[in-house]
Residue, then its C-alpha position, 0 to 999 in steps of 0.5 A: x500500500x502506498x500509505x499505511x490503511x486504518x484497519x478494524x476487526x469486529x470480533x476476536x474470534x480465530x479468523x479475525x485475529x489470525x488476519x491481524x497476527x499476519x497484518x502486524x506480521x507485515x507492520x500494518x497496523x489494526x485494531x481488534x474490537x471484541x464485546x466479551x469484557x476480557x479473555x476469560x469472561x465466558x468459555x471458549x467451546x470444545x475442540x477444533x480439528x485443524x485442516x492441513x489444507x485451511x487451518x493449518x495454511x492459515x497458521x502456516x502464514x501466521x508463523x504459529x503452525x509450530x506452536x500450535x503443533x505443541x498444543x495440538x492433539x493428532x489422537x484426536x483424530x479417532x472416530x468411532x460410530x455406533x448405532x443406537x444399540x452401542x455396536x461398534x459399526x466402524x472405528x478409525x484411528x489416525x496413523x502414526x505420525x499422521x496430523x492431517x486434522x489434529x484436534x485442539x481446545x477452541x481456548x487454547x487456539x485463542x489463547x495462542x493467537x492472542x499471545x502472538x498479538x501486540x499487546x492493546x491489539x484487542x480493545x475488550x468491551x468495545x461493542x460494535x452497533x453498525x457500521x456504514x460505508x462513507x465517501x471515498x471509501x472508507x468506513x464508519x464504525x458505530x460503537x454502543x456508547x455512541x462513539x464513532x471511528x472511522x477506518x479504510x478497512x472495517x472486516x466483520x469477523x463477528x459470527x452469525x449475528x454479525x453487526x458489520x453484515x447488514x452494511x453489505x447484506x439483507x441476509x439473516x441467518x436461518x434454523x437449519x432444522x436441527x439442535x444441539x444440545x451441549x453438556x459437558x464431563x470433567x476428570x472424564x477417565x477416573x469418574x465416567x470411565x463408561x464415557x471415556x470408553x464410548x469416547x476413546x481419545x476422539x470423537x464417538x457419534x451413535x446415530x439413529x434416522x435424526x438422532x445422535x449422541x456426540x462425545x468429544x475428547x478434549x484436553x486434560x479428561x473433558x469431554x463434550x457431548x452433543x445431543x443432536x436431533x432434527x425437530x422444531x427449534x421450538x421443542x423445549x416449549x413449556x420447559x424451563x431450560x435452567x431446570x436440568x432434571x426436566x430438560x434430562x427427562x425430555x431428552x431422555x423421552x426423545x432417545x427411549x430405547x438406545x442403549x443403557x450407556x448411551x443414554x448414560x450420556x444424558x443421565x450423568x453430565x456435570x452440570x447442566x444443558x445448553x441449548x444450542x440450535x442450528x442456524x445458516x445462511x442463505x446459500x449462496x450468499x454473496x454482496x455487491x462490493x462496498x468499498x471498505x467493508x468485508x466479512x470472514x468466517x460465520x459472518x460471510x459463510x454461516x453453514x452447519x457445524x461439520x468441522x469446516x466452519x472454523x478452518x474456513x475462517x482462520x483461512x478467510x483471515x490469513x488470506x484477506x491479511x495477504x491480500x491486503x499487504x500485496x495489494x496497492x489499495x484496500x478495493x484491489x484486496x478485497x476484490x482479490x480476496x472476495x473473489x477466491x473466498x464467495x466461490x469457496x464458501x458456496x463450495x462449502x456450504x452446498x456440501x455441509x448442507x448435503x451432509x447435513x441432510x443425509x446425517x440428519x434425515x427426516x426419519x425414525x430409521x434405525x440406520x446409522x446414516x453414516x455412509x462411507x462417503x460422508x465418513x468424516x476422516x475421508x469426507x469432510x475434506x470436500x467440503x473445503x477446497x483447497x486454498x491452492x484450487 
């Protein structure tokens, strides 16, 4: 660039701070605005599975794939399916040596990116209500407490609810037919040993037609489940959700007659449940160019949640910080950048939403519903091009 721009990023999440890890990188400048008050104000989530091809490229760039490495778990790439009578119908492990999709703690991802940053990158408790586009082609930035600033560059990277999208689109994210219910298990191995021998060192999933149980392993014996199902976003009415003995009998109700130890995943959960519906975006959704303005991740690209999403947005960051430094004005790198990245997300979210529907059938069957082509150590990789196509 000829002059240095003025760079925001809405949200702290992985795609907006590996963009501005590679633009400080290069010695751009940006500020990071995030609405949580500090690092440690709410939990993180679960475990990532980290693409070679996209999240690991994006790391690459960022000169962090070797500390990630360090965090990284490539045990975490077992897999074990079972139906809901808990036989075991396929298991797979990762071979020696193999890091393809390590799996790595949502909160320690964000903690490396965050240690990587100048500090004073991220200003906490900095809420964004809009922003909308000026003359010449820059941008203005809406803060909560009515302050404004205005900037060359304003990349929304603030998720599903994205307060930067509607400068660029009318699109609202949608309920894809299906729920997540999230609980959770700690010191895993010495108190719920059914549980760790369901979950191995990875991920178990137990299907029947539009149901599953979902077990994930992550770091220092915590495990996270998921119990997925399709029905109306509604299926809670007339239940308090902060009841957790009444939200365990209505889950138990929808999954009578699985197995004893798969139903032990909704008896024993540490705490309570948290109800977690599945939304998206149109597909394809795209804008017209508005010079200094874009989005990343969940706010450009909201599809269901098969493992794409958060390398899609660490690849989106990487990629959008390269264009911005190789280009000689922000319109040529956003069109450099949209250019590869709109393609790419349609690409993405036509698969997740075909997976999607075969994983999530409207049916009572007792199939697994977990075909050898939708199998996720082979499969998921074609929901994400590779950033070299």
């Amino acid at each position: 660039m000829s002059t240095t721009p003025r760079i925001a990023i809405v949200g702290a999440g992985p795609g907006g701070l590996v963009c501005a890890r590679v633009l400080q990188q290069h010695g751009v400048p940006v500020a990071v605005f995030e609405h949580e008050t500090d690092p440690r104000s709410r939990p993180q989530g679960g475990t990532l599975d980290i693409d070679e091809d996209t999240g690991q490229a994006a790391l690459r760039a960022a000169g962090l794939f070797d500390r990630f490495l360090a965090l990284a778990r490539p045990e975490g790439q077992e897999w074990r399916l079972y139906d809901r009578h808990a036989t075991l119908i396929r298991h797979d492990r990762a071979d020696k040596g193999d890091a393809s999709r390590p799996e790595i703690d949502r909160g320690q991802l964000r903690s490396l990116l965050l240690d990587s940053l100048t500090p004073g990158t991220v200003r906490w408790g900095h809420s964004v209500r809009a922003v909308t586009p000026l003359p010449h082609g820059t941008a203005r930035l809406h803060h909560h407490d009515r302050g404004i600033e205005d900037f060359d560059l304003v990349i929304g990277a603030d998720g599903a609810w994205s307060r930067v999208r509607p400068a660029l689109s009318d699109a609202q994210p949608s309920y894809a037919g299906v729920t997540m219910v999230e609980s959770h298990f700690d010191d895993v191995d010495r108190r719920h040993p059914g549980i760790a021998r369901l979950v191995g060192r990875g991920t178990m999933s137990a299907k029947a037609g539009g149901r599953s149980l979902v077990l994930q392993r992550n770091s220092n014996g915590h495990v996270r489940a998921y119990i997925t199902f399709r029905g109306p976003q509604d299926w809670h009415t007339g239940l308090d959700l902060a009841d957790t003995e009444a939200v365990r009998a209505r889950l138990l109700a929808r999954y009578q007659g699985w197995h004893d130890s798969l139903l032990d995943i909704l008896r024993e959960n540490e705490g309570g449940f948290i109800n977690r519906p599945m939304f998206v975006l149109p597909v394809p959704h795209s804008w017209q160019r508005t010079p200094g303005i874009t989005l990343l991740g969940d706010a450009a690209h909201l599809m269901p949640p098969i493992g794409v999403g958060a390398n899609l947005a660490l690849l989106d960051g990487a990629e959008l910080a390269r264009a911005v430094i190789g280009h000689s004005t922000v319109d040529e790198a956003l069109d450099a950048y949209e250019s590869v990245m709109l393609p790419r997300a349609t690409d993405s979210a036509k698969t997740a939403q075909r997976m999607l529907s075969t994983l999530m059938p409207d049916t009572d069957s007792d199939a697994p519903a977990f075909p050898d082509a939708l199998w996720p150590t082979d499969a998921l990789r074609a929901a994400h091009p590779s950033h070299t196509s």
